[in-house]
C-alpha positions in Angstrom: 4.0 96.8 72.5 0.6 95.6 73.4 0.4 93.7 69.3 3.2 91.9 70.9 2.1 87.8 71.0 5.0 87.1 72.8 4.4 89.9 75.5 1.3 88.6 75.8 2.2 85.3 76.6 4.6 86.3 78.8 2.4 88.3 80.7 -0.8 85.8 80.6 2.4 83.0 81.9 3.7 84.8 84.6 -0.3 85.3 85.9 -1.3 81.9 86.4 2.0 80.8 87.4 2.2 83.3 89.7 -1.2 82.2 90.9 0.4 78.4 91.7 3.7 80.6 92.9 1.1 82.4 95.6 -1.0 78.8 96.4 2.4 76.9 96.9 3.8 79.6 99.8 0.6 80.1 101.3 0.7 76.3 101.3 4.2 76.2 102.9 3.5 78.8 105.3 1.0 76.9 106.8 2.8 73.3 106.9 5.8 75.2 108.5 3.1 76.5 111.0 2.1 73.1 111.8 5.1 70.8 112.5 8.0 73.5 113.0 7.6 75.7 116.0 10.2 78.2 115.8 10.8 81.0 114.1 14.6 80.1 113.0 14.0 77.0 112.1 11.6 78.3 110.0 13.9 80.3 107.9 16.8 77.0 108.0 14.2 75.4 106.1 13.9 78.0 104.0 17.2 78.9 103.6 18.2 75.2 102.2 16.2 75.8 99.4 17.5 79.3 98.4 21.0 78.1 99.2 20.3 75.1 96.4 19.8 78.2 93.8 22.7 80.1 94.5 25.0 77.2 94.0 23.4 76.3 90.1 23.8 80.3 89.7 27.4 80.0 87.5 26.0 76.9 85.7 22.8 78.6 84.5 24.4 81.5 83.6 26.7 79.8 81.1 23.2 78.0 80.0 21.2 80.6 79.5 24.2 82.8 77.4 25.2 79.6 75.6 21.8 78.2 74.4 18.2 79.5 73.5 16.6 81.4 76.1 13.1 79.3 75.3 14.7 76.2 75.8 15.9 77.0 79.2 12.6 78.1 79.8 10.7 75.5 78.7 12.9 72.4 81.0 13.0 75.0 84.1 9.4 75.3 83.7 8.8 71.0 83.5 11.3 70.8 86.4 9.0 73.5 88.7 6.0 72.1 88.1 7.5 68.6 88.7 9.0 69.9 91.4 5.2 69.9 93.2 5.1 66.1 93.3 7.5 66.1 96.5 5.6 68.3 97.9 2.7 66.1 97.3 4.7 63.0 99.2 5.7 66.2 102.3 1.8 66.2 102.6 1.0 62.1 102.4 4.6 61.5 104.8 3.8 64.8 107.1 7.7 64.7 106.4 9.6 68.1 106.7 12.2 66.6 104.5 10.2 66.3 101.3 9.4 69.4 101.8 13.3 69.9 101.6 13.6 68.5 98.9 10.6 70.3 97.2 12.2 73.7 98.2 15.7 72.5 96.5 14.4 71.5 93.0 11.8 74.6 92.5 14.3 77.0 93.6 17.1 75.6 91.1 13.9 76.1 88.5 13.8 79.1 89.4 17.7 79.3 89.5 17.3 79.1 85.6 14.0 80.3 85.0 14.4 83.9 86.3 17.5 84.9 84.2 16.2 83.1 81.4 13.3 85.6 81.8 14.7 89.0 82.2 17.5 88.1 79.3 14.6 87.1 77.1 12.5 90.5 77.5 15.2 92.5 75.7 14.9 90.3 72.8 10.7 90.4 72.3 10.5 94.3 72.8 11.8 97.0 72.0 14.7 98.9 74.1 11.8 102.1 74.7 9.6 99.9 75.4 11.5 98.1 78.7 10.6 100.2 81.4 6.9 100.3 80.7 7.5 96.2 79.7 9.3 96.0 83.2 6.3 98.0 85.2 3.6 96.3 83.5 5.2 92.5 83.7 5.8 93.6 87.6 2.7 95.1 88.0 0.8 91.8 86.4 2.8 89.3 89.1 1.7 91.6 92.2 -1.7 91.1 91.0 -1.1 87.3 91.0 0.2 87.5 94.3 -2.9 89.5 95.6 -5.1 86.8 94.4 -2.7 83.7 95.1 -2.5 84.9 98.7 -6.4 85.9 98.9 -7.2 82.7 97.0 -5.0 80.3 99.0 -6.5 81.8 102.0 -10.1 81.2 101.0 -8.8 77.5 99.8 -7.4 76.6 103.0 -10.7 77.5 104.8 -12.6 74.7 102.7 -10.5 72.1 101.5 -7.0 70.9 102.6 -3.5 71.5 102.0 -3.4 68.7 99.5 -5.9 70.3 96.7 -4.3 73.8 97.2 -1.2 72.1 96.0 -3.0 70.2 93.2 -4.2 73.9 92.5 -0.6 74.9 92.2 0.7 72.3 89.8 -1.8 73.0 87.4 -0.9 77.0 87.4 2.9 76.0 87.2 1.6 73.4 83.8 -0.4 76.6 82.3 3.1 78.2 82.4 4.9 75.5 80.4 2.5 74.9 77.8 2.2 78.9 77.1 6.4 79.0 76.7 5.7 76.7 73.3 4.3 79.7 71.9 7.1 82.5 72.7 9.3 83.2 69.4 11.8 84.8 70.6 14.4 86.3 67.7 18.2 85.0 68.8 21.4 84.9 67.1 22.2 81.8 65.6 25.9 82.1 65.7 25.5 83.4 69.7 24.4 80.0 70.4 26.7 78.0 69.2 30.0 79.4 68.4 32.9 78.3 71.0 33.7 81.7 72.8 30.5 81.3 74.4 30.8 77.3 74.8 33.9 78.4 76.9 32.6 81.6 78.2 33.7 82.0 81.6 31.2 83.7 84.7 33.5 85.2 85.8 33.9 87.9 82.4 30.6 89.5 84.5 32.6 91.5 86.8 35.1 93.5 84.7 32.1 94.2 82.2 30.1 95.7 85.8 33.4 97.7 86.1 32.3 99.8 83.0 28.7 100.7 84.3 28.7 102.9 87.2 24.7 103.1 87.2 24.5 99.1 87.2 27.2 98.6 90.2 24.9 101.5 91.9 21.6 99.6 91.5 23.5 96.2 92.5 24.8 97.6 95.5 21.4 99.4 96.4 19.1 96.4 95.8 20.8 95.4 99.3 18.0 97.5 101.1 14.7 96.0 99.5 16.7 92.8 100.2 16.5 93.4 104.2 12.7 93.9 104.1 11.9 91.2 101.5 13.8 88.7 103.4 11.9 88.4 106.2 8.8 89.5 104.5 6.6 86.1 105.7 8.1 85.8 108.9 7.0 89.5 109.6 3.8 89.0 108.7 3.4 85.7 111.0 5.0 88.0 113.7 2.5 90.8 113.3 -0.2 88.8 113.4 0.6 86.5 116.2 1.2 90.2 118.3 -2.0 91.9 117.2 -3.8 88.2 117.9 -5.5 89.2 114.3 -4.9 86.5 112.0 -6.7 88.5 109.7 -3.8 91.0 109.2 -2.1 88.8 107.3 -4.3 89.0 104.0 -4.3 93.1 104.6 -0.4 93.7 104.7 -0.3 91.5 101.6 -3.2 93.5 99.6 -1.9 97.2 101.4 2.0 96.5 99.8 0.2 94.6 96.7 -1.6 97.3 95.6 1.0 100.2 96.3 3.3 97.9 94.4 1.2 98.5 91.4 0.4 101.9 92.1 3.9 102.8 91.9 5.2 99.9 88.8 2.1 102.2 87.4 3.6 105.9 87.5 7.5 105.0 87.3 7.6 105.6 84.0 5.8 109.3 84.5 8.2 109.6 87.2 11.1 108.3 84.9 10.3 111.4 82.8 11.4 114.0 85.4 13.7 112.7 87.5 17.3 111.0 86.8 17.3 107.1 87.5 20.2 107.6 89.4 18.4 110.1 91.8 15.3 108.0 91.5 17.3 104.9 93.0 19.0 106.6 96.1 15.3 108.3 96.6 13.0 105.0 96.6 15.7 103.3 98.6 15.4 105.8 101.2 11.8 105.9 101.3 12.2 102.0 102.0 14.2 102.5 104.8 11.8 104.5 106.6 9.2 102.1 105.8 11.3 99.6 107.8 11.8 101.5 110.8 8.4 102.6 111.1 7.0 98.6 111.3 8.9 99.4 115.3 5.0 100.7 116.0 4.1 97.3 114.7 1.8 96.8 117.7 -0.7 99.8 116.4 -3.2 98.4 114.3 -2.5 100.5 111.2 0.9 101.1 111.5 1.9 98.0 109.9 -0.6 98.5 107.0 0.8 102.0 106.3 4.8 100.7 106.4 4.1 97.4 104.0 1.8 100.6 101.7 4.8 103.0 101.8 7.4 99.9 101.2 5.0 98.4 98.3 4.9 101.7 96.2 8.6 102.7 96.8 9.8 98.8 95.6 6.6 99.1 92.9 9.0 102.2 91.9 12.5 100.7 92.7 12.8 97.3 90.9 11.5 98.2 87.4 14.1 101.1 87.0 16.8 99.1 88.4 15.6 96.1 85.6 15.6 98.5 82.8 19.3 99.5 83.8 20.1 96.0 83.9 18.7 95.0 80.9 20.0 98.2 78.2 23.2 98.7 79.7 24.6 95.4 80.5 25.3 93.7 76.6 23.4 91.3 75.5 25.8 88.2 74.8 26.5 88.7 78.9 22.7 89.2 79.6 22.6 85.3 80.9 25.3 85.2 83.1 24.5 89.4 84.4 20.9 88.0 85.2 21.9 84.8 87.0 25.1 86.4 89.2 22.3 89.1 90.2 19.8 86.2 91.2 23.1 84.2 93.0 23.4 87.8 94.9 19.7 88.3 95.7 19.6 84.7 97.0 22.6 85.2 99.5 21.5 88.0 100.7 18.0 86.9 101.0 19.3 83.7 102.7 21.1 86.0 104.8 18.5 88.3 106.1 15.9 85.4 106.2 18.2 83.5 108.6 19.1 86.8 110.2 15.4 87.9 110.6 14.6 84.5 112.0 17.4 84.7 114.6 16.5 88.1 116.0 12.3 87.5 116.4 13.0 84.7 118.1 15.8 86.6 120.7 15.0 90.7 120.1 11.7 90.3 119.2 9.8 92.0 116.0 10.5 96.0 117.4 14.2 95.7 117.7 14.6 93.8 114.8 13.1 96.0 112.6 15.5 99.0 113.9 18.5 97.0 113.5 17.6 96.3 109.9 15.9 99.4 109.0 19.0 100.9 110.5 21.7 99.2 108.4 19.2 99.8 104.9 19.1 103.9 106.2 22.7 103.5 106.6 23.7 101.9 103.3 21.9 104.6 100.9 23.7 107.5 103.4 27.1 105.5 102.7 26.7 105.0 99.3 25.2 108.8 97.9 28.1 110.2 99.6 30.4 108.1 98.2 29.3 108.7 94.8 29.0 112.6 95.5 32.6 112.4 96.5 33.5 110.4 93.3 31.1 112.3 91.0 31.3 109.5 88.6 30.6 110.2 84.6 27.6 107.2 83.7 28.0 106.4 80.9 24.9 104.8 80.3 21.9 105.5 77.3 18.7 106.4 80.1 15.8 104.7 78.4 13.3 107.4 80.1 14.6 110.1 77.8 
């Protein structure tokens, strides 16, 4: 794997773009923090952009199936780091609507980009290879989020919002020039015949009907979802109720680094334990992670739920990618990848506004048990619904 140029690249790309990712929301973090006051309409803002994403979700789909993978790539990656130029005008305008409109065109980016991404990664390595590909690409964006975050934080301290965002642009053009250099090995005929010119979204869901294991990990990406969601806004909360604006950089590293602890050892893990089993167990252990932020107020507390929550999603998402990815067929990969992303999105969108709502009435503690309550409840529901069922997978588990 590691003679691979195109993993490589791929891994070298989603580095420094991950860097300009990390600049950009530590940049947006602190303009919300300066003209928007509350908590929800923090999270509206938010949500306009992710709601932009979901609706391009059936049109990239059919994109991504229908033409080559580095293609897509290459024009989502122009349009994000275009999509820095508004943000630019946000700045010079101290206007919350460019900022708007900055948040619409980089999520549609991302809209394509994403799939695009995860239905190329099949195609460049080899099916063994996908779960240690899947940990290792994971385990190289948490490291660019470590940095972007510490990095950003250190930027802001000496120069203004402005250069951090020049910063970013630059990261997101690194991306789009190393995308020239992928070869990635796609069927002619896949491209242009007219089934897929008329392929319908829709096919997705009766193909999902015939994999058990992926309508499981669907279903059970819900509970990351909850935490994930309100991830920023937790952080702003914590800090603002410890008066430590400190914290902030610390919860980031703590789940950061368990994140890469556990994208690290899945694959060890993978070797013992069933993925199924492994799924229902990580998203349990997330659960707890999200009722224990309740003692929130205790200085360590927080640290050791966004550690606990870091290693069991570090654990959680590459298995559920490498289920994704060999189960799901290939000429469906593009529209699979982007009705996932359309999902994540609405429930993120969901749980951001949700998680915005209750800080600003509940307040962090209760918040926290409410969601952590419904993620606790959801794996419970779900393993003994599928103990009842005692479905047969029939799926090929790339850990054997």
């Amino acid at each position: 794997m590691w003679k691979n140029q195109n993993v490589w690249l791929v891994l070298i790309g989603e580095f420094v773009a991950g860097l300009g990712l990390w600049l950009g929301i530590i940049g947006n973090l602190e303009f919300l923090q300066q003209h928007v006051s509350s908590d929800f309409l923090k999270s509206l803002i938010l949500f306009i952009g992710l709601l932009a994403g979901v609706m391009v979700g059936p049109i990239a789909g059919k994109v991504i199936d229908r033409y080559k993978k580095k293609t897509v790539l290459l024009y989502a990656g122009f349009f994000r780091m275009a999509s820095v130029i508004f943000m630019m005008l946000a700045l010079h305008f101290s206007s919350v609507g460019w900022m708007v409109v900055f948040m619409v065109v980089i999520q549609v980016s991302a809209a394509f980009y994403f799939p695009a991404l995860q239905a190329a990664i099949p195609l460049i390595v080899k099916e063994k290879e996908l779960l240690s590909m899947n940990g290792v690409h994971m385990n190289v964006s948490t490291v660019a989020r470590i940095l972007g975050t510490a990095l950003g934080g250190a930027l802001l301290a000496v120069m203004n919002l402005h250069s951090l965002y020049v910063f970013s642009m630059i990261a997101y053009g690194g991306l789009f020039v190393s995308t020239f250099f992928l070869h990635i090995q796609e069927e002619g005929k896949q491209r242009r015949n007219k089934h897929h010119q008329a392929a319908n979204f829709k096919e997705i869901v009766p193909v999902l009907k015939q994999f058990p294991l992926v309508k499981i990990a669907l279903l059970l990406t819900i509970v990351p979802t909850l935490f994930l969601g309100g991830f920023n806004l937790m952080v702003i909360n914590i800090s603002e109720l410890q008066h430590d604006s400190t914290i902030k950089g610390l919860l980031y590293t703590a789940e950061g680094v368990c994140f890469m602890i556990g994208a690290f050892i899945v694959k060890r893990i993978a070797e013992k334990w069933d993925l199924r089993r492994m799924l229902y167990s990580f998203s349990l252990l997330i659960a707890c992670a999200h009722l224990s932020l309740y003692f929130a107020e205790m200085k360590i507390a927080p640290l050791l739920s966004f550690a606990v929550f870091g290693f069991g999603v570090g654990c959680f998402f590459p298995i559920a990618a490498t289920i994704f990815q060999t189960n799901i067929p290939k000429q469906y990969h593009g529209r699979f990848f982007s009705f996932k992303n359309m999902l994540d999105r609405v429930m993120f969108q969901v749980v951001l506004l949700g998680t915005g709502l209750l800080l600003d009435t509940i307040g962090l503690s209760y918040m926290v048990v409410v969601f952590g309550t419904i993620s606790l409840a959801l794996v419970l529901y779900f393993f003994t619904k599928e103990v009842k069922k005692q479905p047969s997978f029939h799926h090929h588990d790339p850990s054997a």
